[in-house]
C-alpha positions as CSV (number, residue, x, y, z in Angstrom):
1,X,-17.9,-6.2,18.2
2,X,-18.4,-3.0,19.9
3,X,-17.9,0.7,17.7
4,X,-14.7,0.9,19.8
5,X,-13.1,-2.2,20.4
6,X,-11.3,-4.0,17.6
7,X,-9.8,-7.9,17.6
8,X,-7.1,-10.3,16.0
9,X,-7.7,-13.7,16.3
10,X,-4.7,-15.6,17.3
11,X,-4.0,-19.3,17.8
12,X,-3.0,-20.8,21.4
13,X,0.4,-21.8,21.5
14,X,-0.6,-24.6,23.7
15,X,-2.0,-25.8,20.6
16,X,0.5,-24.4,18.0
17,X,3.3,-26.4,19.9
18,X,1.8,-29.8,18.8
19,X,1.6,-28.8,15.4
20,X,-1.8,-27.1,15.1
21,X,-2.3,-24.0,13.0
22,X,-5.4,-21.8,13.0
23,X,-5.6,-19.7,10.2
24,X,-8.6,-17.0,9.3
25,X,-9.1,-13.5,8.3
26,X,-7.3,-12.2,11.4
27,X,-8.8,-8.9,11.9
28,X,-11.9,-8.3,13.6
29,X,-13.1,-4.8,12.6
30,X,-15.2,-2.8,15.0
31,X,-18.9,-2.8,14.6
32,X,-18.5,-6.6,12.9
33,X,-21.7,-8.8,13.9
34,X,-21.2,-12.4,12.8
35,X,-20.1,-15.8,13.3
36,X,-16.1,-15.5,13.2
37,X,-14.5,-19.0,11.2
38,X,-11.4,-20.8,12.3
39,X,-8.8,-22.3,9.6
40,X,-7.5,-25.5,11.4
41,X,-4.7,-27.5,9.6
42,X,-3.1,-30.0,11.4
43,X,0.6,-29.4,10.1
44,X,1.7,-32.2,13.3
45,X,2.7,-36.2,12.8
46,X,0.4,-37.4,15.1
47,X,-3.6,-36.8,14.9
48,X,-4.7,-34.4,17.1
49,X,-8.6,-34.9,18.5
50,X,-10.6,-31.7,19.0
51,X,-13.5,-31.2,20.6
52,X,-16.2,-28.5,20.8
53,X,-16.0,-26.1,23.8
54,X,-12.4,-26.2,23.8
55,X,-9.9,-22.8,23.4
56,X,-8.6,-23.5,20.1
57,X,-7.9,-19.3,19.5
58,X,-7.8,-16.0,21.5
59,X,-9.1,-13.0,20.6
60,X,-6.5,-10.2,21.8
61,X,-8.8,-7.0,22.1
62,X,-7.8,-3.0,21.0
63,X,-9.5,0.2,21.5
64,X,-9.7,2.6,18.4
65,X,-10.5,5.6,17.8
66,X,-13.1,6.6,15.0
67,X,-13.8,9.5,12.8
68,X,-16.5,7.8,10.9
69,X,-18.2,4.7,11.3
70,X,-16.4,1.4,9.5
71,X,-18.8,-1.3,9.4
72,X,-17.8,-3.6,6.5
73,X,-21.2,-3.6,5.3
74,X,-20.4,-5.2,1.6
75,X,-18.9,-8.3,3.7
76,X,-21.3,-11.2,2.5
77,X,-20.2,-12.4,6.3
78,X,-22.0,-9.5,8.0
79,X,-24.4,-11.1,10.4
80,X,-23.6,-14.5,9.9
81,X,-24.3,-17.2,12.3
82,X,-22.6,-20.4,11.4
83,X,-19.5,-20.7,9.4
84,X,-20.0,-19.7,5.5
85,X,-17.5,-21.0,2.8
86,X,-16.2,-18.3,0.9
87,X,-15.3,-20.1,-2.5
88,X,-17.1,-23.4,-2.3
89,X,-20.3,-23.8,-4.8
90,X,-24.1,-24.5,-4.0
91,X,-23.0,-28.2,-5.9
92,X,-20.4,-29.3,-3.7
93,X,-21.9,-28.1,-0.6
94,X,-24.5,-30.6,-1.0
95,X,-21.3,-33.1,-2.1
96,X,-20.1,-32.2,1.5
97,X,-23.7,-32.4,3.1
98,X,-23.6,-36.4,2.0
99,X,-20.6,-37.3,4.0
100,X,-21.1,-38.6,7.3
101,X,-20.2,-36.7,10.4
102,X,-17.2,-38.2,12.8
């Protein structure tokens, strides 16, 4: 993210209006350089199929004004490029890693 531009991530009502939700860590702070992670629960009756390359989210952009530069450089995300799990252990990662991919 650009030194003056700031983001929220929002899902698409398109979406929202069949009953899917997109949760994350809204805020996008200015300066941020990583992979940004969608939350997706289904809260719908019917199964919804996604596929990649689809607009699941929107990112609605802001100018800011800084005094001071306001990198969150004690995120463990910072640079990232694939999604990271914030609370799930080395152990059951590779319990994950086992299951087979739809």
């Amino acid at each position: 993210m650009p030194p003056n531009l700031a983001a929220y991530v929002i899902g698409r009502s398109t979406w929202g209006r069949d009953g899917l939700i997109i949760a994350t860590a809204a805020g996008v702070h200015p300066g941020y350089l990583g992979t940004l992670t969608l939350e997706l629960t289904n809260l719908g009756e019917v199964p919804l199929k996604l596929y990649p390359g689809e607009r699941y989210a929107q990112l609605f952009l802001h100018d800011v004004a800084l005094k001071e530069k306001t990198q969150g450089a004690k995120s463990g995300f910072l640079g990232s490029t694939e999604p990271i799990s914030g609370k799930i252990s080395a152990k059951e990662k590779e319990i994950v890693k086992k299951f087979p991919s739809r």
